[in-house]
C-alpha positions as CSV (number, residue, x, y, z in Angstrom):
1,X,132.6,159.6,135.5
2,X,130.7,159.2,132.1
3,X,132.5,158.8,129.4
4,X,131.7,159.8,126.1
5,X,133.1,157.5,123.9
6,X,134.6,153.7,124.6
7,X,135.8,151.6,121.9
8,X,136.1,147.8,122.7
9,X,138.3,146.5,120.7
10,X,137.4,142.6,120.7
11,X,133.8,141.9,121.5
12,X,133.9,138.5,122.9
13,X,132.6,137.0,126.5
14,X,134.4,140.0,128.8
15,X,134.4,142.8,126.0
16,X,131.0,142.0,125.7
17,X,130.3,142.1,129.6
18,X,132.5,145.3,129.8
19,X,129.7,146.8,126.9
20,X,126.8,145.6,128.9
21,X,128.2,146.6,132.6
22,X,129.1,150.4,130.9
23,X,125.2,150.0,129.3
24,X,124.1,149.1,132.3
25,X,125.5,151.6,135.0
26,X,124.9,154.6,132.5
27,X,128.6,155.1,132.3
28,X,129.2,155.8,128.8
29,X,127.5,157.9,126.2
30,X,128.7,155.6,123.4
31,X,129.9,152.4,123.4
32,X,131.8,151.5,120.0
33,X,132.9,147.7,119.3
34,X,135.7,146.4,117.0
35,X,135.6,143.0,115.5
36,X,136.5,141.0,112.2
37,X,133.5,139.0,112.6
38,X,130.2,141.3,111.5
39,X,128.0,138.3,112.6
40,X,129.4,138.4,115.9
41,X,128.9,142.2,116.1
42,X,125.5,142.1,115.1
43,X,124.9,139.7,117.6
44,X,126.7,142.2,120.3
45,X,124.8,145.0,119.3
46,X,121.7,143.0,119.6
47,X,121.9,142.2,123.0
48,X,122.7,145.5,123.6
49,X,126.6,145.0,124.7
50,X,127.7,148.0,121.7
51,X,125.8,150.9,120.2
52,X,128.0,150.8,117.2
53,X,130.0,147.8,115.5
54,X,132.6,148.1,112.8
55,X,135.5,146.2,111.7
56,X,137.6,149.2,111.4
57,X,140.1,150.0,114.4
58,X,140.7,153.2,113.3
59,X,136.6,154.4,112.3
60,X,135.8,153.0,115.9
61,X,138.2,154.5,118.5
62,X,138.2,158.1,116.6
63,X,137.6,161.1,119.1
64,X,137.2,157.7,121.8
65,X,137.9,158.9,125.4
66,X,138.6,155.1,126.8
67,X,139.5,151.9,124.7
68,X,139.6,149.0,126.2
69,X,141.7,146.0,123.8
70,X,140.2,142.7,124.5
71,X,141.9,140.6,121.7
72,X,144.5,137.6,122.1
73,X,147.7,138.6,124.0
74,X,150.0,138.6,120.8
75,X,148.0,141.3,118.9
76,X,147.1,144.0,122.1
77,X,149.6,145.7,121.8
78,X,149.2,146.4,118.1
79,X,145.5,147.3,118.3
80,X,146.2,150.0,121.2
81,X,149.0,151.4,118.9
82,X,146.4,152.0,115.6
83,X,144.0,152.8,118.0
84,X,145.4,155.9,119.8
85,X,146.5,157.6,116.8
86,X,142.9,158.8,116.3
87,X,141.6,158.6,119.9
88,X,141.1,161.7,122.1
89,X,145.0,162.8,122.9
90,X,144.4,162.4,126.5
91,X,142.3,159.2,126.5
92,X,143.1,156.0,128.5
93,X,144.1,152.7,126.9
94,X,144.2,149.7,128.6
95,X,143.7,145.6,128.1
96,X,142.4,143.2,129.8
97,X,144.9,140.5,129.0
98,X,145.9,137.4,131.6
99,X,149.5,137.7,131.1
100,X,151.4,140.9,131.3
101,X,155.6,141.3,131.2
102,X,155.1,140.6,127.4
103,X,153.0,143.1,127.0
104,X,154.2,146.0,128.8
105,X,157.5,145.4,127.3
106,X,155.8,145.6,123.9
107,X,153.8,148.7,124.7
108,X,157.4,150.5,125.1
109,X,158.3,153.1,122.9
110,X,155.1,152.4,121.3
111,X,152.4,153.5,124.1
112,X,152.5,156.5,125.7
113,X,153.1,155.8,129.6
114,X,150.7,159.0,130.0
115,X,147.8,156.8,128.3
116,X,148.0,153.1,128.7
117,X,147.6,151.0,131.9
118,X,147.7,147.3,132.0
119,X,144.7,145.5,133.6
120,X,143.8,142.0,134.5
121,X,140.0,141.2,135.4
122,X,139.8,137.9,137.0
123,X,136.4,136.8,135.5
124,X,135.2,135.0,132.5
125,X,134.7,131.4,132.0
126,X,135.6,128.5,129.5
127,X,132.9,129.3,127.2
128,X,133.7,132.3,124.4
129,X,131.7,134.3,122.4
130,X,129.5,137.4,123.3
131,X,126.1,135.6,123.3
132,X,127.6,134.6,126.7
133,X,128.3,137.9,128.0
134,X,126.7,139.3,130.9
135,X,126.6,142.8,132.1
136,X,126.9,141.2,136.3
137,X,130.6,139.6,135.6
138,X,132.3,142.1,137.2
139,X,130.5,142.6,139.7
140,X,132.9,141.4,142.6
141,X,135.3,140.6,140.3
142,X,139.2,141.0,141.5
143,X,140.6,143.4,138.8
144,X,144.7,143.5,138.8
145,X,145.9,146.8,137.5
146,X,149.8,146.4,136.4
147,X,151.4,149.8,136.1
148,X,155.0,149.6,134.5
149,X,157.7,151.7,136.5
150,X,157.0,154.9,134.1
151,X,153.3,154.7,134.4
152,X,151.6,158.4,135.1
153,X,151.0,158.1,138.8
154,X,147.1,160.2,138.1
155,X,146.7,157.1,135.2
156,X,146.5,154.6,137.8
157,X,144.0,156.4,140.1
158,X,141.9,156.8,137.0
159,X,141.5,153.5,136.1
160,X,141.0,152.3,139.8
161,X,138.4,154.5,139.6
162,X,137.0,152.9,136.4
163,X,137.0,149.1,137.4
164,X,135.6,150.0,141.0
165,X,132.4,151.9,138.9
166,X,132.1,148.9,137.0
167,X,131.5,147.2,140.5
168,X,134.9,145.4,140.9
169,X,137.5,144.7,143.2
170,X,141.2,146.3,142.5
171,X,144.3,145.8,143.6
172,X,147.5,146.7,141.9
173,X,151.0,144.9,140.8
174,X,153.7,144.7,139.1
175,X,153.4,142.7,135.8
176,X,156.2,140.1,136.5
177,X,154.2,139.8,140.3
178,X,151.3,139.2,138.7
179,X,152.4,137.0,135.6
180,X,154.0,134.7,138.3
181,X,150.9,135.0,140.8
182,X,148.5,134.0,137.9
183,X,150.7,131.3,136.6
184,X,150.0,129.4,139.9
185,X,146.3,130.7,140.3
186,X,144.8,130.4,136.8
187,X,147.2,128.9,134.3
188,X,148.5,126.4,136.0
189,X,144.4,125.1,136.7
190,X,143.9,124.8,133.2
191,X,147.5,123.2,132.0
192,X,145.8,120.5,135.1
193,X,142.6,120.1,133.6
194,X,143.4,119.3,130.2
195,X,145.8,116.9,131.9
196,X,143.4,115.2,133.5
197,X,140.9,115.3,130.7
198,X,143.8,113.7,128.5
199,X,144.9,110.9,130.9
200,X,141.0,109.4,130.9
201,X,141.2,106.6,128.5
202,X,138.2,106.5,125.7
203,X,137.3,103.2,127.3
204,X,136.7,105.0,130.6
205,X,134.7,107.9,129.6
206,X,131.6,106.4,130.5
207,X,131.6,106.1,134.0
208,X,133.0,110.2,134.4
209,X,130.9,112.2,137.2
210,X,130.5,115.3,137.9
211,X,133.7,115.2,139.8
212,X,135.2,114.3,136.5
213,X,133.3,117.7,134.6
214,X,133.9,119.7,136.9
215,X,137.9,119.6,137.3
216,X,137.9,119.4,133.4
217,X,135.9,122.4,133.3
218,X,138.3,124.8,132.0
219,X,140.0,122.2,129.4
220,X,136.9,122.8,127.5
221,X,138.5,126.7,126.7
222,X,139.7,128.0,123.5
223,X,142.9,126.4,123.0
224,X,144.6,128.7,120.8
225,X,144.2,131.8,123.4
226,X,145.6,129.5,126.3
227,X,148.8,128.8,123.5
228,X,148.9,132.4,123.3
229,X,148.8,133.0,127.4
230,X,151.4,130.1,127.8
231,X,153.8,131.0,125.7
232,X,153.8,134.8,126.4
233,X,154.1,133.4,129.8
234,X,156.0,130.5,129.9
235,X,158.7,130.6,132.3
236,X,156.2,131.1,135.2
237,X,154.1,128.7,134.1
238,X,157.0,125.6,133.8
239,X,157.9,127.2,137.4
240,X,154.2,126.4,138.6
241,X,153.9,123.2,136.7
242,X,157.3,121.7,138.0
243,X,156.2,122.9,141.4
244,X,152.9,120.8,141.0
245,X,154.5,117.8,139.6
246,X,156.5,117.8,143.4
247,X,153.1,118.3,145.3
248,X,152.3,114.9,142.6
249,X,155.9,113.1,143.5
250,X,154.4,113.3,147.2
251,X,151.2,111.2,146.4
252,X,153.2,108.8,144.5
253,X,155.6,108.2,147.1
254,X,152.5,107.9,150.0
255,X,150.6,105.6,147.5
256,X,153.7,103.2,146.8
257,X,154.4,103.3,151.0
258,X,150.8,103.0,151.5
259,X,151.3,105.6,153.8
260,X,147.5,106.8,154.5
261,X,148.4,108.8,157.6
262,X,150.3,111.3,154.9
263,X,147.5,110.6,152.0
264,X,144.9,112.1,155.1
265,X,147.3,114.6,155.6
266,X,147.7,115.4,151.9
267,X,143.7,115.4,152.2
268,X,143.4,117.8,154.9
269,X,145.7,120.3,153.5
270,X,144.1,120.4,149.9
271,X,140.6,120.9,151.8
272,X,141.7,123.6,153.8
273,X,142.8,125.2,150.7
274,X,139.9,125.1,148.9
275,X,137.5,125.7,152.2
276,X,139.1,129.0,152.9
277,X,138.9,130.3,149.3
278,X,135.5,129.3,148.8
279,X,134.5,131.1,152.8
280,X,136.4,133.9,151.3
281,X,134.7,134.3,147.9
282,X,130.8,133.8,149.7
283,X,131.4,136.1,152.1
284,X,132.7,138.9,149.2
């Protein structure tokens, strides 16, 4: 399906790569972007990621056919609202925020069930910005699609359909399955890494690997999003942080025992984790 018009509301590192994948596969006619930042839009529709830019929600998702809200959890909602009051009456809204319960619960009353559909794309990275966008990060990519219980049953094979032409995986959840899934797979990762970034003493800083970069990695993100993603979903994330801090309580206790039989076992069952996933994702 082509459609005619999508506005992108937020054109940052994945509403950028969204503009470039649609550019890219010939799957939209016109491909509007909404931003406060007119520098950053220029940039966006330099590289090709937009064909139009404005910082008006309202002149860019009239007569739009898909909008897709890529903006801070706390104000998706909102955007989607101003937005489809001038969109097609039948066209599809949807986000692509990492936390969803909040959401959903906002959208009530507000969205029409008919129209908006959450959706997750598990891609990105800790830099932000669209001059980082690239029109191949979906490509693979797991997309989780969170219909509420009154979603439109055709809604959610429509936007299955849309991630899968953009090249990605889909599966489907419900939002409190996947706000407690993705507390464990993604939040709690980066609550870890700036942990671990904050417990290396200045004096020590020096003599930091690559070991060191690379499981501070995701620190380096944009802190007041992750405020945003924590708080909207906090409960699962203290739930998946309390449950680390026992997998921690086990170390301390083998290290104080100097029980290396358990600290290989510990070993081993961390490296099996991480083995498997990373078979799984190079054969995908």
């Amino acid at each position: 399906m082509v459609w005619q018009r999508v506005c992108i509301i937020g054109v940052g590192l994945l509403g950028g790569s969204i503009g470039l994948a649609l550019k890219r596969k010939r799957l939209a006619q016109t491909v509007v972007g909404v931003g406060r930042t007119i520098s950053k839009l220029d940039m966006a529709l330099a590289r090709g990621a937009i064909d139009l830019a404005t910082d008006d929600i309202l002149a860019g998702a009239k007569e739009a056919d898909l909008i897709i809200a890529c903006t801070p959890v706390q104000s998706i909602v909102d955007s989607l609202q101003v937005a489809a009051s001038v969109a097609q009456s039948d066209a599809i809204l949807t986000d692509v925020g990492s936390t969803k319960q909040s959401i959903i619960r906002a959208a009530q009353g507000r969205l029409s069930p008919n129209q908006f559909i959450g959706s997750h794309p598990i891609a990105g990275g800790h830099h932000s910005g669209v001059e980082h966008a690239v029109g191949t990060l979906l490509d693979g990519a797991l997309v989780v699609i969170t219909p509420a219980e009154d979603t439109l049953p055709e809604l959610v094979t429509r936007m299955i359909g849309f991630w899968e032409s953009m090249g990605s995986r889909t599966c489907c959840l419900s939002p409190k399955d996947h706000d407690e899934a993705l507390a464990t797979a993604s939040h709690l990762p980066h609550m870890v890494a700036s942990a671990l970034a904050m417990a290396t003493a200045p004096e020590i800083l020096q003599f930091v690997g690559k070991g060191w970069m690379d499981s501070t990695r995701i620190a380096a993100s944009n802190t007041q999003m992750w405020r945003q993603i924590l708080e909207e979903n906090h409960a699962p994330a203290l739930q998946a942080m309390k449950n680390f801090a026992t997998i921690c309580e086990s170390w301390v206790d083998a290290l104080e025992k100097s029980d290396f039989d358990r600290i290989e076992q510990l070993l081993k069952a961390g490296k099996a984790t991480r083995e498997a996933v990373a078979s799984r994702h190079s054969s995908g």
